[in-house]
DOBATOR-536253 format. One record per atom (N, C-alpha, C): residue number from 1; chain; atom name; x, y, z. Coordinates in nm, 2 decimals. Layout:
// DOBATOR-536253
(rec NUM; 'A'; 'CA'; (X; Y; Z))
...
***
This chain:
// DOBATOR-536253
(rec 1; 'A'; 'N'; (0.01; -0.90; -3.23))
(rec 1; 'A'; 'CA'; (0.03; -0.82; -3.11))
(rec 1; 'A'; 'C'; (0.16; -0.86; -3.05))
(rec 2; 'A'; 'N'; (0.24; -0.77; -2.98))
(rec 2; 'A'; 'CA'; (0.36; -0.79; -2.98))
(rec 2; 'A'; 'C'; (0.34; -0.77; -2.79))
(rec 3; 'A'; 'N'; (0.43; -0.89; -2.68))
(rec 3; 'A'; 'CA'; (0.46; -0.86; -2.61))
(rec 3; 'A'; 'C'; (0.55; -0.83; -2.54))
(rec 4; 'A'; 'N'; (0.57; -0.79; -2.44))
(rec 4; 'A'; 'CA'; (0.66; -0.69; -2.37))
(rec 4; 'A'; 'C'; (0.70; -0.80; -2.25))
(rec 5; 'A'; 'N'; (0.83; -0.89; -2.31))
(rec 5; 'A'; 'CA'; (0.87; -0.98; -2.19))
(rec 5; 'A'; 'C'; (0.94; -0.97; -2.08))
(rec 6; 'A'; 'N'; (0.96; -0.78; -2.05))
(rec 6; 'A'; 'CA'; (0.98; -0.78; -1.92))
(rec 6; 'A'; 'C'; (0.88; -0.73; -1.81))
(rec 7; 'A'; 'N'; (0.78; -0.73; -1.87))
(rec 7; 'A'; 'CA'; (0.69; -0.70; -1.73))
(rec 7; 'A'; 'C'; (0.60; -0.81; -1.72))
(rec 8; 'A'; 'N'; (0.56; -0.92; -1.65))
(rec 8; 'A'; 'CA'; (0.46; -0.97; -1.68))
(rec 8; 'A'; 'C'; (0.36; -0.94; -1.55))
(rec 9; 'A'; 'N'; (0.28; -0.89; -1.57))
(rec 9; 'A'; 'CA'; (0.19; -0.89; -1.45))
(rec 9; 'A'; 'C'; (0.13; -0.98; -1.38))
(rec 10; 'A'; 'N'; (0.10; -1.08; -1.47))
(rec 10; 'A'; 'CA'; (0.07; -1.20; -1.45))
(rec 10; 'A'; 'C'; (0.10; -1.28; -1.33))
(rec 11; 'A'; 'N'; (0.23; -1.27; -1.33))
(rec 11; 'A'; 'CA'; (0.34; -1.35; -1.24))
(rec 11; 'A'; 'C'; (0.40; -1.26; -1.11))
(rec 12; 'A'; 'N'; (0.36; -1.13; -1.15))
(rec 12; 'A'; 'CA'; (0.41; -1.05; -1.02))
(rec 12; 'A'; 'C'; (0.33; -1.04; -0.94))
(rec 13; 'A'; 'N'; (0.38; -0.98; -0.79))
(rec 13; 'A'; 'CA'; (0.35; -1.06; -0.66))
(rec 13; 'A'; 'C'; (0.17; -0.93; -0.62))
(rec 14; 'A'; 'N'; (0.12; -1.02; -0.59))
(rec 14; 'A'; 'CA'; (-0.01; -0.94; -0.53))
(rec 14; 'A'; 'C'; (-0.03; -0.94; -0.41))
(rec 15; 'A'; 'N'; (0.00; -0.81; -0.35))
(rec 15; 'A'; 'CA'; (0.00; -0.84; -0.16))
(rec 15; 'A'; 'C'; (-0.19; -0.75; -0.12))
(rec 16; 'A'; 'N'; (-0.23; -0.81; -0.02))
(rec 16; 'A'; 'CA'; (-0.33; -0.76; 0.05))
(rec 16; 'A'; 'C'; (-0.33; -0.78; 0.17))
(rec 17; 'A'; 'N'; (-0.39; -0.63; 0.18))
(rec 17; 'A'; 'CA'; (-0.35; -0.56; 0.35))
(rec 17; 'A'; 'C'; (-0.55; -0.55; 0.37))
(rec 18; 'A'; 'N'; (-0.55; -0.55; 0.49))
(rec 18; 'A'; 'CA'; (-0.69; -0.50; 0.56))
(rec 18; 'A'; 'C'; (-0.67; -0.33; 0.59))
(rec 19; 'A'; 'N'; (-0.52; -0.32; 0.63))
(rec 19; 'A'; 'CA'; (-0.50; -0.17; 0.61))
(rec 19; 'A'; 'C'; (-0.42; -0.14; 0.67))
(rec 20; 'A'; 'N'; (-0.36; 0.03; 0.56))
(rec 20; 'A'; 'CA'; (-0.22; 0.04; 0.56))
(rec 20; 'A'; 'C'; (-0.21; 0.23; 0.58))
(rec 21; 'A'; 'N'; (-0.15; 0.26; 0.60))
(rec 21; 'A'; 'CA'; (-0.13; 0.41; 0.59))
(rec 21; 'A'; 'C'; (-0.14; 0.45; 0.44))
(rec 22; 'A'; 'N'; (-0.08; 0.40; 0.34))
(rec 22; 'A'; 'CA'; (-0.06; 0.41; 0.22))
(rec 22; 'A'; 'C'; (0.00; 0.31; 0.12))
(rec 23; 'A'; 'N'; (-0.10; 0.31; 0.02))
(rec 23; 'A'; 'CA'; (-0.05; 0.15; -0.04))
(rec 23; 'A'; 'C'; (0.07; 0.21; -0.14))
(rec 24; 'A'; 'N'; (0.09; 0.32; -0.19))
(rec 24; 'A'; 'CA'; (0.17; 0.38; -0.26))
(rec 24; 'A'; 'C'; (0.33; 0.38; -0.17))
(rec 25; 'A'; 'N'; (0.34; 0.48; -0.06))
(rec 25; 'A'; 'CA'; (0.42; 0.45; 0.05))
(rec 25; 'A'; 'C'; (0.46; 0.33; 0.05))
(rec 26; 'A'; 'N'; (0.40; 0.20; 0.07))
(rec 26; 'A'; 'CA'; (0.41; 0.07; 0.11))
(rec 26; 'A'; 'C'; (0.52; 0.02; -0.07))
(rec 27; 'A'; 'N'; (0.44; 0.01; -0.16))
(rec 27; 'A'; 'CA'; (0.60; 0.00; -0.26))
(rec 27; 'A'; 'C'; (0.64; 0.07; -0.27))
(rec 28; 'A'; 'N'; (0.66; 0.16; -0.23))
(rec 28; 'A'; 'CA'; (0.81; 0.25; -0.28))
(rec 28; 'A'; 'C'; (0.91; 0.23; -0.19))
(rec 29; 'A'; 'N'; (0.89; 0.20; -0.05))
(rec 29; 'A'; 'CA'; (1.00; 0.12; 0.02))
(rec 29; 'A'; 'C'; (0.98; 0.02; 0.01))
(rec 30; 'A'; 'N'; (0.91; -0.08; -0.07))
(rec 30; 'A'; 'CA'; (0.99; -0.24; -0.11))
(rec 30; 'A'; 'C'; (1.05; -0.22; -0.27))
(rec 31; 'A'; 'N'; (1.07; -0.12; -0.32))
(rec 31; 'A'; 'CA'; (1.16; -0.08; -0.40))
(rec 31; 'A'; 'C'; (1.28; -0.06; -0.38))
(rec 32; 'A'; 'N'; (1.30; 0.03; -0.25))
(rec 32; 'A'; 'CA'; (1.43; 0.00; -0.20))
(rec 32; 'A'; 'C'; (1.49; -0.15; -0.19))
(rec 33; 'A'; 'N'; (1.39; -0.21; -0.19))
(rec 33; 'A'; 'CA'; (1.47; -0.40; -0.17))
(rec 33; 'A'; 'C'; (1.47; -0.46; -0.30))
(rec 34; 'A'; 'N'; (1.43; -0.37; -0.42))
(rec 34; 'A'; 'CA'; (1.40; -0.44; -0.58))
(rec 34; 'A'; 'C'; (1.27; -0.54; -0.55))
(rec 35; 'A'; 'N'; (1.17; -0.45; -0.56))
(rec 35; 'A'; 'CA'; (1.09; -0.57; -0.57))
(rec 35; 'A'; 'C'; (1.05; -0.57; -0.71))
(rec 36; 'A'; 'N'; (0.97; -0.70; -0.76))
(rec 36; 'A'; 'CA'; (0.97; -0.75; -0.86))
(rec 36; 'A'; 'C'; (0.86; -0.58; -0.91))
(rec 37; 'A'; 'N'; (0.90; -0.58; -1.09))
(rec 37; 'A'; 'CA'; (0.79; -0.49; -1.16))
(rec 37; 'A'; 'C'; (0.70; -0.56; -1.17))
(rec 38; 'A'; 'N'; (0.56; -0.44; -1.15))
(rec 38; 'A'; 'CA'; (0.44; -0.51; -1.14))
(rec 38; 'A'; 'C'; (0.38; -0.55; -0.99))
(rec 39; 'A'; 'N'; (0.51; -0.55; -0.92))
(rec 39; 'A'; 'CA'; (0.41; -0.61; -0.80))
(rec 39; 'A'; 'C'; (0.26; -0.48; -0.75))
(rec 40; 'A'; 'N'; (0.19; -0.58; -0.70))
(rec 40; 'A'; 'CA'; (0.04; -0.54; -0.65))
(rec 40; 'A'; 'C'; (0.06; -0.48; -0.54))
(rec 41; 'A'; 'N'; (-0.03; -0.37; -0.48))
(rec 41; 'A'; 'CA'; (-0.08; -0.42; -0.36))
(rec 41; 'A'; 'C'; (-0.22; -0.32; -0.33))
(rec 42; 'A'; 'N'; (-0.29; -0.36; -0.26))
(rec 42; 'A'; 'CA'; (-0.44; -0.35; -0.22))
(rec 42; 'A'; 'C'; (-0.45; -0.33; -0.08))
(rec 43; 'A'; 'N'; (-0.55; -0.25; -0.07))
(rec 43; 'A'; 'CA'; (-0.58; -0.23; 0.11))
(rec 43; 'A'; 'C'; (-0.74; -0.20; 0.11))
(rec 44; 'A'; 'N'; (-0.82; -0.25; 0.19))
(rec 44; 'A'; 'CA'; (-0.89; -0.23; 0.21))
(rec 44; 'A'; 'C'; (-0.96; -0.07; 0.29))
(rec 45; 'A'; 'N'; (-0.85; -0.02; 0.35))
(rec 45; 'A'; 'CA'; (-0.83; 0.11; 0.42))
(rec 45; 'A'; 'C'; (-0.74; 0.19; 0.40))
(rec 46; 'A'; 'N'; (-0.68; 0.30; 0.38))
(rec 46; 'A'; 'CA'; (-0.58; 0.37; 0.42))
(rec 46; 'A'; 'C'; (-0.61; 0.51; 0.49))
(rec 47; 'A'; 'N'; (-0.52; 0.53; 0.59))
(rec 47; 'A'; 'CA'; (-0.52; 0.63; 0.66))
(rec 47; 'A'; 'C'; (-0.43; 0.76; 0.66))
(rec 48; 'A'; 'N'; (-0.34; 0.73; 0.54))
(rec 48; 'A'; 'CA'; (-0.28; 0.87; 0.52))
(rec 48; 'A'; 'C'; (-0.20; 0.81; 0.34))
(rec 49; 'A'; 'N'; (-0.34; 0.81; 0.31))
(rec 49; 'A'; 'CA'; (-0.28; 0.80; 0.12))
(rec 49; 'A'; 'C'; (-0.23; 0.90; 0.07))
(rec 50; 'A'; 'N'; (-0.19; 0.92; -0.02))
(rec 50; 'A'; 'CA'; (-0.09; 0.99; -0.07))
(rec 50; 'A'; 'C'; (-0.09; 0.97; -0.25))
(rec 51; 'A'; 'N'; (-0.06; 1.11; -0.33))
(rec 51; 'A'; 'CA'; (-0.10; 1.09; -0.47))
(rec 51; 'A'; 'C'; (0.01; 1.19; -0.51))
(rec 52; 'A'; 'N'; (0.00; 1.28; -0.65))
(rec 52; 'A'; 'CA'; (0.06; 1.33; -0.72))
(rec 52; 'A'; 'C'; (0.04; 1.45; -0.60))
(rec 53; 'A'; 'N'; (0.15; 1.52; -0.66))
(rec 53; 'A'; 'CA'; (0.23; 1.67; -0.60))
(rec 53; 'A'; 'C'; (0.16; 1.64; -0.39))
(rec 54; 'A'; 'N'; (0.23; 1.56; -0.35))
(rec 54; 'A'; 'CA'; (0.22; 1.52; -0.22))
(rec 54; 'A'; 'C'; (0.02; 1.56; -0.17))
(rec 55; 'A'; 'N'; (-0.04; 1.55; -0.25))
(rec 55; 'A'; 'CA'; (-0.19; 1.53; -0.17))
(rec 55; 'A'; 'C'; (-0.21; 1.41; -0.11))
(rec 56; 'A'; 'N'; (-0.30; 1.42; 0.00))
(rec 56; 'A'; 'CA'; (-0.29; 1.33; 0.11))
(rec 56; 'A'; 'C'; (-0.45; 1.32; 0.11))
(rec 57; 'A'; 'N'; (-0.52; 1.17; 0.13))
(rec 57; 'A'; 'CA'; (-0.66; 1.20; 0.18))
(rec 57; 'A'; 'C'; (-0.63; 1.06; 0.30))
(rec 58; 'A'; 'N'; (-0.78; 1.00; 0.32))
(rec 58; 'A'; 'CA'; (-0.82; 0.90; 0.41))
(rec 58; 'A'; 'C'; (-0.93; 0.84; 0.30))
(rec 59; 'A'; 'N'; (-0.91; 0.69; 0.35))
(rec 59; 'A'; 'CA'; (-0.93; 0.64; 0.22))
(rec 59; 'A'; 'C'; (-1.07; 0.50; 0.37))
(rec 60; 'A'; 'N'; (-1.16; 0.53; 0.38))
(rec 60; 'A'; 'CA'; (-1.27; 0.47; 0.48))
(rec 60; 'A'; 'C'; (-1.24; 0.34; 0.41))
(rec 61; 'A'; 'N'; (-1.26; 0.23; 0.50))
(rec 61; 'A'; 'CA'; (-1.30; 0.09; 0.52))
(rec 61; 'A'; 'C'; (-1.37; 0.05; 0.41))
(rec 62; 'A'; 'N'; (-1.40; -0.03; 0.38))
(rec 62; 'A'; 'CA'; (-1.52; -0.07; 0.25))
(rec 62; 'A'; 'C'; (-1.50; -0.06; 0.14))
(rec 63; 'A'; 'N'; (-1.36; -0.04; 0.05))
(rec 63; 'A'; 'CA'; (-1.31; 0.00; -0.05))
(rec 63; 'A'; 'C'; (-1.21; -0.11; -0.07))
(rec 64; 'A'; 'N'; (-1.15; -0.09; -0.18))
(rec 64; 'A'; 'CA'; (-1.02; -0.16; -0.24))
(rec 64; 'A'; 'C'; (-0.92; -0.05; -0.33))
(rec 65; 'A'; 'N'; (-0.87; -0.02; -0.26))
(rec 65; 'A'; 'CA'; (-0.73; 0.09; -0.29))
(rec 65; 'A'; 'C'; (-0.61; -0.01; -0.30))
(rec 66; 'A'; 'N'; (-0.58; 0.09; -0.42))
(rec 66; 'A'; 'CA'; (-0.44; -0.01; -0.52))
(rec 66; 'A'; 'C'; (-0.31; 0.03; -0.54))
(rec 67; 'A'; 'N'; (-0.18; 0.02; -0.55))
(rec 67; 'A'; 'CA'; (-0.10; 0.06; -0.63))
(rec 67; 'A'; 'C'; (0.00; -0.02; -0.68))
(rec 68; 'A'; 'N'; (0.05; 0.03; -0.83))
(rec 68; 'A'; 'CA'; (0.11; -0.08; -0.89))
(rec 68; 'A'; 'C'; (0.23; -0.02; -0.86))
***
C-alpha cells in the first residue's frame, strides 16, 4: 500500500466547538490563514450550515457535524 506523505490526517489539527454557524464556513476562512490540510472541525450545533450549490439548513443540538 502506498502512502500519500502530504496529507496526514493523523497529525492535523482537530478543533471542537459546542456551536458554530457553520463548520464548513468556519475552515474556509482559516484557509485564508493556510491552515494545515486535513484540519478537523466538529460542532455540536449549527445554525446556518451550509453545503453544495449554497443550501442552507439548521443543524439541532445533540449531533456531531463535521468538516474537513
Amino acid at each position: 500500500m502506498e502512502v500519500n506523505q502530504t496529507h496526514n490526517l493523523v497529525n492535523a489539527p482537530f478543533l471542537k466547538f459546542k456551536t458554530l454557524p457553520s463548520t464548513n464556513q468556519y475552515l474556509l476562512e482559516l484557509t485564508r490563514d493556510k491552515t494545515v490540510s486535513g484540519t478537523t472541525c466538529t460542532a455540536q450545533s449549527q445554525s446556518a450550515g451550509r453545503g453544495r450549490g449554497d443550501r442552507t439548513w439548521v443543524s439541532p443540538p445533540g449531533g456531531m457535524y463535521r468538516s474537513i
